[in-house]
KEVEXLO-873613 format. One record per residue (C-alpha): x, y, z. Coordinates in steps of 0.05 Angstrom, whole numbers, plus 32768, in hexadecimal, padded with zeros to 4 digits. Layout:
+------+------+------+
!    x !    y !    z !
+------+------+------+
!    X !    Y !    Z !
...
+------+------+------+
END
This chain:
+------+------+------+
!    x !    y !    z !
+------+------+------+
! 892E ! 8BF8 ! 87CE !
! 88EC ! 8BDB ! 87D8 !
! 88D0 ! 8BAF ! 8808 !
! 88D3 ! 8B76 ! 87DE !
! 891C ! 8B7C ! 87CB !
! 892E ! 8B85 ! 880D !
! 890A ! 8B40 ! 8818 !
! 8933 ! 8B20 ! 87DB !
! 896B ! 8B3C ! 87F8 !
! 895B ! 8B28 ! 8845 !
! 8985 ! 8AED ! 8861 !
! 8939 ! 8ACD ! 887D !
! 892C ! 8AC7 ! 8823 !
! 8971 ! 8AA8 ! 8815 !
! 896C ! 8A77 ! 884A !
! 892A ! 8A5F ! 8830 !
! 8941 ! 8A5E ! 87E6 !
! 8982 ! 8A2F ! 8809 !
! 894E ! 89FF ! 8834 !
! 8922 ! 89FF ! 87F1 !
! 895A ! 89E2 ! 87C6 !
! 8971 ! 89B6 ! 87FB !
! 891F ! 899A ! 8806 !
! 8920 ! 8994 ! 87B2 !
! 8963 ! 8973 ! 87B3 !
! 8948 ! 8943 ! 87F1 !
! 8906 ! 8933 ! 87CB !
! 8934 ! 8927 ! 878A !
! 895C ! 88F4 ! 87AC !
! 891D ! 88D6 ! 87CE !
! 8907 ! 88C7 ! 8789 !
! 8942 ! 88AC ! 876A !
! 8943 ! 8879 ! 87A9 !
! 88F7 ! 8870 ! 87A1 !
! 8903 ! 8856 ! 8752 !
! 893F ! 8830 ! 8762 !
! 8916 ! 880A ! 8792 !
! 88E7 ! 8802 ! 8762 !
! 890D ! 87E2 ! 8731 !
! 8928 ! 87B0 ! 8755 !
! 88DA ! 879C ! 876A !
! 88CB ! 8797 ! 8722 !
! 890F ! 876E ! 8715 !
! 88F3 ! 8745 ! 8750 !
! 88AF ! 8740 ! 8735 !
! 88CE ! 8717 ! 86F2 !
! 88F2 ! 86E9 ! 871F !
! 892F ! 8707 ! 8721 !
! 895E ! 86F5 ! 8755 !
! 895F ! 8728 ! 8787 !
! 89AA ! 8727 ! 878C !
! 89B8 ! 8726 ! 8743 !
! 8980 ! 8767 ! 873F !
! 89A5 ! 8787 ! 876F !
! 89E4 ! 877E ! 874A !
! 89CC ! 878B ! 8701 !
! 89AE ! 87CD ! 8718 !
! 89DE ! 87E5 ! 8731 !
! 8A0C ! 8821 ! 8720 !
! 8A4A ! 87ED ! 8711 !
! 8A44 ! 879C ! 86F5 !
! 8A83 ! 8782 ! 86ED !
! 8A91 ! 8775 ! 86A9 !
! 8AA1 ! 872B ! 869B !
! 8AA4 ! 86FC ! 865D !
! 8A53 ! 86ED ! 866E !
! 8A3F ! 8734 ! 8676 !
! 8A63 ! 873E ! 8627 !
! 8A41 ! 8703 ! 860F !
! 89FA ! 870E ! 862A !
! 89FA ! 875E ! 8616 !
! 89C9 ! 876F ! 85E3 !
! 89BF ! 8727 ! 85CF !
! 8981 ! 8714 ! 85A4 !
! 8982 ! 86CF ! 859E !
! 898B ! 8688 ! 85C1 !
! 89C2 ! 8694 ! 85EC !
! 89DF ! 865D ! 8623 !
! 8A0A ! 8679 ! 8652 !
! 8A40 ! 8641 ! 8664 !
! 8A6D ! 8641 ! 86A9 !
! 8A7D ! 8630 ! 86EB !
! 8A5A ! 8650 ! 8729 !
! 8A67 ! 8693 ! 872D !
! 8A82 ! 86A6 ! 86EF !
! 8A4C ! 86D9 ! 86E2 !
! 8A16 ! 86BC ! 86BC !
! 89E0 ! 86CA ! 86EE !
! 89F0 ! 8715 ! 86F5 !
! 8A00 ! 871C ! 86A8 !
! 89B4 ! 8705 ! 869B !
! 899B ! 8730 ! 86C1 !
! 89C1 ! 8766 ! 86AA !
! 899D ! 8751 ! 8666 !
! 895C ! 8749 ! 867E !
! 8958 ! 8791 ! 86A4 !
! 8974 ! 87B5 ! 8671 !
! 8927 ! 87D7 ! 8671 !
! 8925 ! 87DA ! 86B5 !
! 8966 ! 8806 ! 86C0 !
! 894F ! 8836 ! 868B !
! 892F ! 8867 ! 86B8 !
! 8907 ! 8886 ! 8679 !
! 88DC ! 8845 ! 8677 !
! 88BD ! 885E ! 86BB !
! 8887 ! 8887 ! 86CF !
! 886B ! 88A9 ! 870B !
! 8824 ! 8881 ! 8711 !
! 8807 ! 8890 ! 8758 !
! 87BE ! 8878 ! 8760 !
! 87C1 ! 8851 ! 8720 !
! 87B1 ! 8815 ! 874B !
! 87DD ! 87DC ! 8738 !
! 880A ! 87F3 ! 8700 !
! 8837 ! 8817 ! 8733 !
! 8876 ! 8803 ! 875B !
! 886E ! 880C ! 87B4 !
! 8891 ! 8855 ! 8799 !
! 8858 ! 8864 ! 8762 !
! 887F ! 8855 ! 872D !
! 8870 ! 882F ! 86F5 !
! 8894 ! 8806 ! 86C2 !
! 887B ! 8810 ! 867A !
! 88B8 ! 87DC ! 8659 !
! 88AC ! 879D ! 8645 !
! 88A5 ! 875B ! 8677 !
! 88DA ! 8730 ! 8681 !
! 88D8 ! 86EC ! 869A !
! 8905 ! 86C7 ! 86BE !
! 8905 ! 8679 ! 86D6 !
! 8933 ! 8650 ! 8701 !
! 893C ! 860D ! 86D1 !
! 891F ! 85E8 ! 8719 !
! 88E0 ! 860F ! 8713 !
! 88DA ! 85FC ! 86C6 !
! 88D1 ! 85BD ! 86D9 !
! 8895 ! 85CD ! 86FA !
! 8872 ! 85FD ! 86CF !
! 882D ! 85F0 ! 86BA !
! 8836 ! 85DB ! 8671 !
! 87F3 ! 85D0 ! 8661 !
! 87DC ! 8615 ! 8673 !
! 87DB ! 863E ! 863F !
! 87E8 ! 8680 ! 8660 !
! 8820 ! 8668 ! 8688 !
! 883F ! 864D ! 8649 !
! 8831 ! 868F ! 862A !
! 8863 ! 86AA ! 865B !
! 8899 ! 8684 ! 8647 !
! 888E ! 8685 ! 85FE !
! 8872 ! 86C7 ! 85EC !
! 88A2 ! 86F8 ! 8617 !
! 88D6 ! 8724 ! 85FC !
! 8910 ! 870A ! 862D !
! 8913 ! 86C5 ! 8650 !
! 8946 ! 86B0 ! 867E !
! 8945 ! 8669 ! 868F !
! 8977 ! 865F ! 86CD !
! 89A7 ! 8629 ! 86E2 !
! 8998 ! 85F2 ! 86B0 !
! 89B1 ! 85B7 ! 86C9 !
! 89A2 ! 85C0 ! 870B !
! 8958 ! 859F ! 8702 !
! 8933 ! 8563 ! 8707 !
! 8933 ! 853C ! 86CA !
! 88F9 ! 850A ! 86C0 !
! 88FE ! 84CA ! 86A4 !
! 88C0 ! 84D3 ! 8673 !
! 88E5 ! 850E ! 8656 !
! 88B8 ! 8543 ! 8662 !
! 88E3 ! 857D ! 8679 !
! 8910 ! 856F ! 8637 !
! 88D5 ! 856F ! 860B !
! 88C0 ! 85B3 ! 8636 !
! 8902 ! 85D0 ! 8622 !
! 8905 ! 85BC ! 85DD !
! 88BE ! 85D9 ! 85D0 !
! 88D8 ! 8621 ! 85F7 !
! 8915 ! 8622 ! 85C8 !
! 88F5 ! 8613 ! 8588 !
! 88BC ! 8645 ! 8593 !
! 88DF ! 867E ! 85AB !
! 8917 ! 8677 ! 8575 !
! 88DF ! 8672 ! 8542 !
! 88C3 ! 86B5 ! 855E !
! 890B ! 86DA ! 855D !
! 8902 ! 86DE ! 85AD !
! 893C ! 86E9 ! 85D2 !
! 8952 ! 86B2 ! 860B !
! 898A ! 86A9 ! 8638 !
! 899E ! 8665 ! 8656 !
! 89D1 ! 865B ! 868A !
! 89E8 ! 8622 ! 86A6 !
! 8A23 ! 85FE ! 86C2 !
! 8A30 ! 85CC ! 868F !
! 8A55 ! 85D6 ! 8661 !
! 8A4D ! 85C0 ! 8615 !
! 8A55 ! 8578 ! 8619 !
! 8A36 ! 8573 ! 8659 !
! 89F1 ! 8595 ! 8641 !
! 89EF ! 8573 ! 8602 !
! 89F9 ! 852C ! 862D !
! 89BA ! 8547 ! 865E !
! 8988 ! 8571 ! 8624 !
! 8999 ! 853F ! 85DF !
! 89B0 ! 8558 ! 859F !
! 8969 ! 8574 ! 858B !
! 896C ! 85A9 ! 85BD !
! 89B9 ! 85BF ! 85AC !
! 89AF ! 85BB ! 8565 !
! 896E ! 85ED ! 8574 !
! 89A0 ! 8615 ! 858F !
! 89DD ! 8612 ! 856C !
! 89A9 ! 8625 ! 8529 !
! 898A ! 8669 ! 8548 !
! 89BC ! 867A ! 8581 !
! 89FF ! 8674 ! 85A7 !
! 8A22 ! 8644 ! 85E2 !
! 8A51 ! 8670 ! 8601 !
! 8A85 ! 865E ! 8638 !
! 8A90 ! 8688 ! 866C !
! 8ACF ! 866C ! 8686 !
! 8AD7 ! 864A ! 86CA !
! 8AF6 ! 8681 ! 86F5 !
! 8ABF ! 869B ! 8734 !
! 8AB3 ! 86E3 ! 873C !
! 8A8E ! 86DD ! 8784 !
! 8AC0 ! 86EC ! 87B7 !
! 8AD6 ! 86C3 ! 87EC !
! 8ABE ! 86D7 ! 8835 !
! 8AF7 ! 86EC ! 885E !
! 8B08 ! 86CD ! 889F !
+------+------+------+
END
């Protein structure tokens, strides 16, 4: 036997073929962590909640009657219930569905900018997501700002109902315009809000439902809370 199969066979080579697998499963792990971490930035980085971004990527969402109605959809959709019944987390189940796929990432290191705090980047499309409170502050007259709301693939506009109305009608007209635009260029929106039907159609008018009801859906989540009560 030669020196070199003695070596092979030499406890000092098998230990360092165990430690090697044990570094390469390590650095594995590392990186699995790394992109996880990174996808929640990114979810962030939309204006995801950083609860409901936590939730949606993870390895279990609890399936509910929102999470059924929001999956896959391509159209207006309103999300309908009481707080807690999911509509939040079912969005952004929606909206990530990019972000989860880990073969819409790269590594990118010293690409300055495109890259995640891990060097990864995300090469899906951008998502953009809005409380209904901040609506009512967006710059409407700025064109690129608008061009975030009305040219993106996925929009989630959050919590309707829970904003400011004003009295000259300008976040209704706001709302109207979004609805109209994005249905006319087949882009896919989720609404949620607490109200249900009557109740939005009292606070938006029958010009924005009937937008709706022509290129989308009003779905009703039921009334039943998922979050769980603390303990005491």
């Amino acid at each position: 036997m030669s020196n070199l199969d003695e070596y092979f066979e030499s406890d000092e080579y098998k230990a360092k073929v165990v430690r090697e697998k044990a570094e390469d499963a390590a650095s594995r792990a590392r990186a699995a962590d790394d992109l996880e971490s990174d996808k929640i930035s990114k979810a962030k980085k939309f204006g995801i909640p950083e609860r409901a971004a936590t939730v949606a990527l993870s390895s279990h969402v609890e399936d509910t009657e929102a999470t059924r109605a929001a999956d896959g959809a391509t159209d207006m959709l309103v999300l309908s219930g009481a707080p807690g019944c999911g509509k939040t987390v079912a969005s952004a189940l929606w909206a990530t569905a990019e972000i989860r796929d880990s073969s819409m990432w790269f590594y990118a290191e010293n690409r300055g900018g495109m890259q995640g705090s891990n060097g990864n980047a995300f090469k899906g499309r951008p998502i953009v997501w809005v409380t209904a409170a901040k609506l009512a502050r967006w710059e409407r007259y700025d064109e690129e700002e608008m061009a975030k709301l009305l040219k993106v693939g996925k929009l989630v506009i959050d919590d309707l109902g829970g904003e400011y109305l004003d009295k000259g009608g300008f976040y209704a007209s706001l709302l109207d315009e979004l609805i109209n635009e994005r249905q006319a260029g087949s882009r896919a929106t989720i609404l949620t809000t607490n109200l249900d039907a009557a109740g939005f159609s009292a606070r938006y008018g029958e010009r924005i439902v009937d937008r709706i009801r022509e290129g989308g859906r009003f779905f009703a989540c039921g009334n039943a809370s998922l979050r769980r009560k603390p303990t005491t």
